[in-house]
N, C-alpha and C positions, 0 to 999 in steps of 0.2 A: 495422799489422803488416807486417814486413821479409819478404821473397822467404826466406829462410833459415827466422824463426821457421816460416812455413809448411807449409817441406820438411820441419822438422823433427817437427812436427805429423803431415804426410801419412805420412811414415814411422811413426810411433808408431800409428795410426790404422789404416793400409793395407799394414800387416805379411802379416796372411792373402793378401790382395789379390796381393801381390809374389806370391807362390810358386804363382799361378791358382786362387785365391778368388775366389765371386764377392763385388761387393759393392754394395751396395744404399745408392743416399745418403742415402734418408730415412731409414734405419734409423742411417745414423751421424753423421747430423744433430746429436742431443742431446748425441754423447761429444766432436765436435769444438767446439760451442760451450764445452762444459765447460773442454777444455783452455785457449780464445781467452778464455774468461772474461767474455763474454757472450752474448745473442742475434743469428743469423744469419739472414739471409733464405737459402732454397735454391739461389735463380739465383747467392748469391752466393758458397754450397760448390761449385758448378759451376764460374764461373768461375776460379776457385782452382784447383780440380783439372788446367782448363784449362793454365794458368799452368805449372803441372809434368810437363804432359806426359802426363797420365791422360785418356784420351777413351772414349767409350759404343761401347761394343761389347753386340750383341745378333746370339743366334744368329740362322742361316738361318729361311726358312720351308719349305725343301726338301733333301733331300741331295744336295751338288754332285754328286756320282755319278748320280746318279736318271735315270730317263727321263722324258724332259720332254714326249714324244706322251701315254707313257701317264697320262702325269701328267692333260695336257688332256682326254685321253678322259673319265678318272674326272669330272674337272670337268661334262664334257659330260648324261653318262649316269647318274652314280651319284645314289642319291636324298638328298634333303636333308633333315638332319634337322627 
């Protein structure tokens, strides 16, 4: 498959995505092999994605604003579930 069919795939695909969707690749696994018109391994929707410029974003684990003492404290003292 050519650099282009790809783009043009991801764009069909990753419409939601574009305008901050999130998007989940094993869920869109089965609609992009449909389109390529056969079976894909995962690392190799990834690398693809790679290719155009799409990379893994996952939120924080804290709010950059946050206070990061009291943060430690809680860590410290609060009980664990």
């Amino acid at each position: 498959m050519n650099l282009e069919r790809e783009a043009r795939i991801l764009d069909e695909v990753l419409a939601d995505a574009q305008k901050g969707g999130i998007v989940v690749i094993p869920q869109l696994k089965p609609v992009i092999e449909e389109k390529v018109g056969k079976s894909m391994a995962l690392s190799t929707i990834y690398r693809m994605l790679a290719r155009h410029g799409w990379r893994k974003l996952a939120p924080d684990t804290y709010h950059p604003q946050g206070d990061k003492e009291r943060r430690e404290v809680c860590k410290k003292n609060c009980p664990k579930p």
